[in-house]
MIMI-328238 format. One record per residue: x, y, z of N, C-alpha, C, O in turn. Coordinates in Angstrom, 2 decimals, m for minus. Layout:
<pts>
PT     nc1     nc2     nc3    cac1    cac2    cac3     cc1     cc2     cc3     oc1     oc2     oc3
PT       X       Y       Z       X       Y       Z       X       Y       Z       X       Y       Z
...
</pts>
This chain:
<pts>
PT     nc1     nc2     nc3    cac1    cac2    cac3     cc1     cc2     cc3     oc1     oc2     oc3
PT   24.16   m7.95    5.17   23.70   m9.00    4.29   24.39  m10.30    4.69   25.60  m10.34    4.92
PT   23.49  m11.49    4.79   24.25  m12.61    4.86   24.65  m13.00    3.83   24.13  m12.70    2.76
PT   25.97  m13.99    4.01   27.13  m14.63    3.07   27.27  m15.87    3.53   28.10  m16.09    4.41
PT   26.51  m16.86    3.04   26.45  m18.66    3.12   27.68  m19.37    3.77   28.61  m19.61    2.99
PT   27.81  m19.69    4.83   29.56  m20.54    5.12   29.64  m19.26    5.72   28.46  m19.24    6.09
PT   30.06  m18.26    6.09   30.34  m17.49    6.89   29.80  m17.14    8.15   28.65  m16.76    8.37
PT   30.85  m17.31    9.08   30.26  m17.62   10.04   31.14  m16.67   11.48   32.36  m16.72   11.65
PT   30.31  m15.97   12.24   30.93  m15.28   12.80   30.68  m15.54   14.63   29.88  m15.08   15.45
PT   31.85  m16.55   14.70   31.70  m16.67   16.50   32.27  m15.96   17.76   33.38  m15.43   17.74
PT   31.64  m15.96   18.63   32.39  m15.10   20.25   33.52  m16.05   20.47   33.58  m17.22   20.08
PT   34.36  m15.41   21.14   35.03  m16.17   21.49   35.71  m15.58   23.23   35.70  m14.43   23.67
PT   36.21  m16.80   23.85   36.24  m16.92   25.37   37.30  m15.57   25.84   37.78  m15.08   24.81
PT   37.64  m15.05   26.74   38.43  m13.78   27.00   38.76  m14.07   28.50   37.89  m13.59   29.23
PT   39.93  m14.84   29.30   39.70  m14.90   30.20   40.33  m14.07   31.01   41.55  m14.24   31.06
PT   39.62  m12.76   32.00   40.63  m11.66   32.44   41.78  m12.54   33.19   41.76  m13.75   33.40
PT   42.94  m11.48   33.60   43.85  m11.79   34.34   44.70  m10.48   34.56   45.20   m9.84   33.63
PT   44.79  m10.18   35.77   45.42   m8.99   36.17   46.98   m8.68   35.73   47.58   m7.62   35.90
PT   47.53  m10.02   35.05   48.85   m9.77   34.84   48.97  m10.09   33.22   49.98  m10.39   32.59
PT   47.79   m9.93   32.82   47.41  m10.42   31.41   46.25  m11.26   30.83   46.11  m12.42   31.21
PT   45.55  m10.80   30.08   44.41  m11.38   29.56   44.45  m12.85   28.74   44.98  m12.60   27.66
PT   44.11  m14.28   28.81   44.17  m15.13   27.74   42.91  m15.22   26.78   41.82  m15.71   27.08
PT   43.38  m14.51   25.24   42.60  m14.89   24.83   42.42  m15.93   23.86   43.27  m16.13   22.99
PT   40.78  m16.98   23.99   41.02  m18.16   22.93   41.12  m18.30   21.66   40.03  m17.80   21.37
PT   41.69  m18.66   20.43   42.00  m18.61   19.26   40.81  m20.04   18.95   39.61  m19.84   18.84
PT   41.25  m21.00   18.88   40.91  m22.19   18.43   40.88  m23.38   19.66   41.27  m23.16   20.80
PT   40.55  m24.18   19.36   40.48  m25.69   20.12   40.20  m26.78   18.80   39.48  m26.64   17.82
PT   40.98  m27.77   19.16   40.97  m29.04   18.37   39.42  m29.49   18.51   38.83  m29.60   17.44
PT   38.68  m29.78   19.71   37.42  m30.35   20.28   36.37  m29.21   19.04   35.46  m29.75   18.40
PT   36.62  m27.95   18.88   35.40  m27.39   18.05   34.82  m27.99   17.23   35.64  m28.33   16.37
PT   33.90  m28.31   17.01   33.30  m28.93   15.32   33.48  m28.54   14.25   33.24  m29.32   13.33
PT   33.94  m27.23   13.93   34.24  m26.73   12.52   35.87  m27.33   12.47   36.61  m27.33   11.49
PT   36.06  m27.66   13.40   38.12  m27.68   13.49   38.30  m29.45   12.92   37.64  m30.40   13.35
PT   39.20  m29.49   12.05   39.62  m31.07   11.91   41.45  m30.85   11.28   42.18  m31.78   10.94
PT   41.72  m29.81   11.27   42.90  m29.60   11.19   43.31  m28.32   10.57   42.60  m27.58    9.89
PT   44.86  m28.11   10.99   45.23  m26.72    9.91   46.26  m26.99    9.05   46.57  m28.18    9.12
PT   46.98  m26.28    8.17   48.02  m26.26    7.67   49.08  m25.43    7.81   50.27  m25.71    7.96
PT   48.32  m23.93    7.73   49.86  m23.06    8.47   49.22  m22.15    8.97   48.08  m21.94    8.57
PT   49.85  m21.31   10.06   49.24  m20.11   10.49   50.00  m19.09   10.10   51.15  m19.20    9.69
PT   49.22  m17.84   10.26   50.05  m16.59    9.79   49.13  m15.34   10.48   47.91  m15.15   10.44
PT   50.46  m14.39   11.29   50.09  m13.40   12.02   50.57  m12.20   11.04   51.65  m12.09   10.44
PT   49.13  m11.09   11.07   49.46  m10.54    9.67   49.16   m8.63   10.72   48.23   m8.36   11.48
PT   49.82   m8.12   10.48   49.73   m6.60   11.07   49.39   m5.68    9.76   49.97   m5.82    8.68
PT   48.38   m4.72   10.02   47.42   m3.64    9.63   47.57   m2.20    9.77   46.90   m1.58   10.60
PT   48.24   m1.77    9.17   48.38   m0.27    9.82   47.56    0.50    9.81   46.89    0.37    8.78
PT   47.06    1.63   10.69   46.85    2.27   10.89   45.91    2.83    9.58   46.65    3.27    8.69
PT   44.61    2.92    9.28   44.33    3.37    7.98   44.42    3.30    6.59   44.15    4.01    5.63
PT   44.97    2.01    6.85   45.39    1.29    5.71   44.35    0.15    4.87   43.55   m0.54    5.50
PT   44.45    0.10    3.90   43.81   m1.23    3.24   44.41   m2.43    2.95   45.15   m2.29    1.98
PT   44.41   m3.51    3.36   45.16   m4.28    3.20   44.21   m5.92    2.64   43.54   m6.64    3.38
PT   44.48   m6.12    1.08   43.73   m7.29    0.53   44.18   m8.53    0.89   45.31   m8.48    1.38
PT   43.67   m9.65    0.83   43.94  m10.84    1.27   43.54  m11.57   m0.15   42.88  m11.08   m1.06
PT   44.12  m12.89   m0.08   44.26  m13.86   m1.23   42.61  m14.30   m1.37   41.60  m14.37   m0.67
PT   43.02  m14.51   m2.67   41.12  m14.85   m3.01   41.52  m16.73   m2.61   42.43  m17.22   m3.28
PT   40.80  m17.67   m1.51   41.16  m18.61   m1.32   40.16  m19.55   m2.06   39.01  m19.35   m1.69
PT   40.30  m20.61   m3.11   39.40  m21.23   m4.03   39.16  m22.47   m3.29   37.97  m22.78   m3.28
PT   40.12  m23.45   m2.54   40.07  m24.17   m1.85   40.16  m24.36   m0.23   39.59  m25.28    0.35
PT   40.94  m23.40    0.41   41.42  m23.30    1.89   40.11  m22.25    2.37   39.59  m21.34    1.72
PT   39.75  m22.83    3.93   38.96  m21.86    4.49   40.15  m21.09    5.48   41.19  m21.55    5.95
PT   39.60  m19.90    5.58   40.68  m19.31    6.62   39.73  m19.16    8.12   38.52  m18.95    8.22
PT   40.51  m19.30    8.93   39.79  m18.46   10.17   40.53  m17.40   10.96   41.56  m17.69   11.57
PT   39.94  m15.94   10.96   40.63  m14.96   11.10   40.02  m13.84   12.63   38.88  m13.43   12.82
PT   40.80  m13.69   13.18   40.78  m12.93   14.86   41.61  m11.76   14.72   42.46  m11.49   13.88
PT   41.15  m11.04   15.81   42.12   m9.66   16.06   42.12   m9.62   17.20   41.06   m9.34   17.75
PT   43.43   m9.92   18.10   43.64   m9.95   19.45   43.88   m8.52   20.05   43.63   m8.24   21.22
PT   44.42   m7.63   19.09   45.17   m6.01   19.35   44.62   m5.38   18.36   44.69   m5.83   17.21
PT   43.92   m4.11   18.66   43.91   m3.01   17.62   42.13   m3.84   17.42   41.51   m4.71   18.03
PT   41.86   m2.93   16.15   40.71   m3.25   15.42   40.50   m3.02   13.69   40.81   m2.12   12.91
PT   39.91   m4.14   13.57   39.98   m4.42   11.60   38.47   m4.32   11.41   37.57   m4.55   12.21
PT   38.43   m4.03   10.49   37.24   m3.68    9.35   37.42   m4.63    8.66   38.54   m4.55    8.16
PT   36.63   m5.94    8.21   36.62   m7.14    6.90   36.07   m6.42    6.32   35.80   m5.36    6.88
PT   35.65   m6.59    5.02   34.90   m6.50    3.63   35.04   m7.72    3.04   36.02   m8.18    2.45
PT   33.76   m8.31    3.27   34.12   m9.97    2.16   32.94   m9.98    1.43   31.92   m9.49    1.90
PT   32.98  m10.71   m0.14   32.00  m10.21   m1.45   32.21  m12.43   m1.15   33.15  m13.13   m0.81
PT   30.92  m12.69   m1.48   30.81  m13.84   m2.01   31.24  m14.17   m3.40   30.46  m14.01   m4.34
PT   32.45  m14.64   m3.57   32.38  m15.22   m5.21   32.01  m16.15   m5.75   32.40  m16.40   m6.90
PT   31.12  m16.96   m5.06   31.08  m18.38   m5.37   29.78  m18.08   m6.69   29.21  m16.99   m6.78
PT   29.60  m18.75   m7.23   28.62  m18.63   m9.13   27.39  m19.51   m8.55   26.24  m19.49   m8.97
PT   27.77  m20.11   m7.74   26.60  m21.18   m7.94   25.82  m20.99   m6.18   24.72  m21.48   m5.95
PT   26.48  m20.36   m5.28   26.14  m19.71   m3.89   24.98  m19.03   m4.16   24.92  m18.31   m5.15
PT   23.76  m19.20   m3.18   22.57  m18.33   m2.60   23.23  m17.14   m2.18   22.50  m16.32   m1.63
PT   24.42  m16.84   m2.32   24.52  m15.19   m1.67   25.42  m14.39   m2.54   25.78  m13.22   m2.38
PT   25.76  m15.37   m3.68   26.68  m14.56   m5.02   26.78  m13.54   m4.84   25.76  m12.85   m4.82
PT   27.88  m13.03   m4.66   27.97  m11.28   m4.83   27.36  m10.42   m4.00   27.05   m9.27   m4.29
PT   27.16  m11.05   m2.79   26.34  m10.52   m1.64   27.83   m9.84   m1.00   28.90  m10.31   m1.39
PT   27.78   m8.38    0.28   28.67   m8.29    0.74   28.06   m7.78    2.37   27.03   m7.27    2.80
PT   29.28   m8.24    2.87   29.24   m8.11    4.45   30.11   m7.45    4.84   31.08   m7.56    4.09
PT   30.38   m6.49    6.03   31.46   m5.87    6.41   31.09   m6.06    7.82   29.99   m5.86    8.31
PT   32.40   m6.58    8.56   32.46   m7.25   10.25   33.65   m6.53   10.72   34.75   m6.83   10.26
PT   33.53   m5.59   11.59   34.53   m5.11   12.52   34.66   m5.96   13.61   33.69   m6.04   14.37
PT   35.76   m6.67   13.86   36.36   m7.28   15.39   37.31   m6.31   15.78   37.86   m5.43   15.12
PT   37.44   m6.68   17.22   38.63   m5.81   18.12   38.59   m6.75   19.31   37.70   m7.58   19.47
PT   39.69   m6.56   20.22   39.60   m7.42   21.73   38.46   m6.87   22.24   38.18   m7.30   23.36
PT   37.66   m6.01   21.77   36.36   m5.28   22.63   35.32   m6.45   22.06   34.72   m7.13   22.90
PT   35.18   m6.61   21.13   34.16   m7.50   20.32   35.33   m8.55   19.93   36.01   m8.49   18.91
PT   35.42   m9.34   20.75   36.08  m10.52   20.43   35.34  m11.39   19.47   34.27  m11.87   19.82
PT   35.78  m11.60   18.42   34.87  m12.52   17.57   36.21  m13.67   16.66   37.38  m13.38   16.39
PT   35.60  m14.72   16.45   36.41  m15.53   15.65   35.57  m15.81   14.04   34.52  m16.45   13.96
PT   36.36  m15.14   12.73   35.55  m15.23   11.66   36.39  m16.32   11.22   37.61  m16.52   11.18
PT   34.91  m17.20   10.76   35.38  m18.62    9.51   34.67  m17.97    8.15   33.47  m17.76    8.01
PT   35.73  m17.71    7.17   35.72  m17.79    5.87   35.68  m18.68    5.01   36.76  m19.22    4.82
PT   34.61  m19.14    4.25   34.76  m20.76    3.51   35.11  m19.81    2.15   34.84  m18.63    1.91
PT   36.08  m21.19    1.09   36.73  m21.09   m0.02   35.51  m20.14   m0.45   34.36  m20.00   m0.03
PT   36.41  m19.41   m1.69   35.25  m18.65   m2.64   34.83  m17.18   m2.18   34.51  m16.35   m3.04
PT   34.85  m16.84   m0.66   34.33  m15.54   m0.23   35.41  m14.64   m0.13   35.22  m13.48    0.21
</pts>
């Protein structure tokens, strides 16, 4: 199901025999005009792990190692996708960069 503002991009992987670089962000993107803090968050193994309901901040969230399962519910009241839900697995196999807008 789609979820309005959510937005799920590829992102660049450039091999290297002594190590892979992979891209997070660039200032030049169009969704990008600044951040405030970053935070590297580890998942164990079979675990569930909730994240802050954000009312104002969008997050943008990657998985460079391992692989995550999202679950995100639209909360927004007045959103075309209210209460709609999506579930997005990333991994370095499916490199993807998710933008979360406030409310989801």
């Amino acid at each position: 199901m789609k979820i309005t503002g959510l937005k799920i991009l590829k992102r660049k992987i450039v091999v290297n025999k002594k190590g892979d670089i992979l891209k997070y962000l660039s200032k030049d993107e169009p969704f990008f005009n600044k951040f405030g803090e970053i935070y590297f968050s580890e998942v164990l193994k079979n675990k569930i792990k909730g994240w802050n309901f954000h009312k104002k901040n969008k997050c943008f969230l990657i998985v460079p190692y391992g692989k995550v399962r999202f679950h995100f519910i639209d909360g927004r009241f007045k959103s075309s996708s209210f209460f709609k839900e999506k579930k997005v697995t990333i991994s370095k196999i499916n490199y993807k960069l998710i933008l979360v807008p406030p409310g989801v």
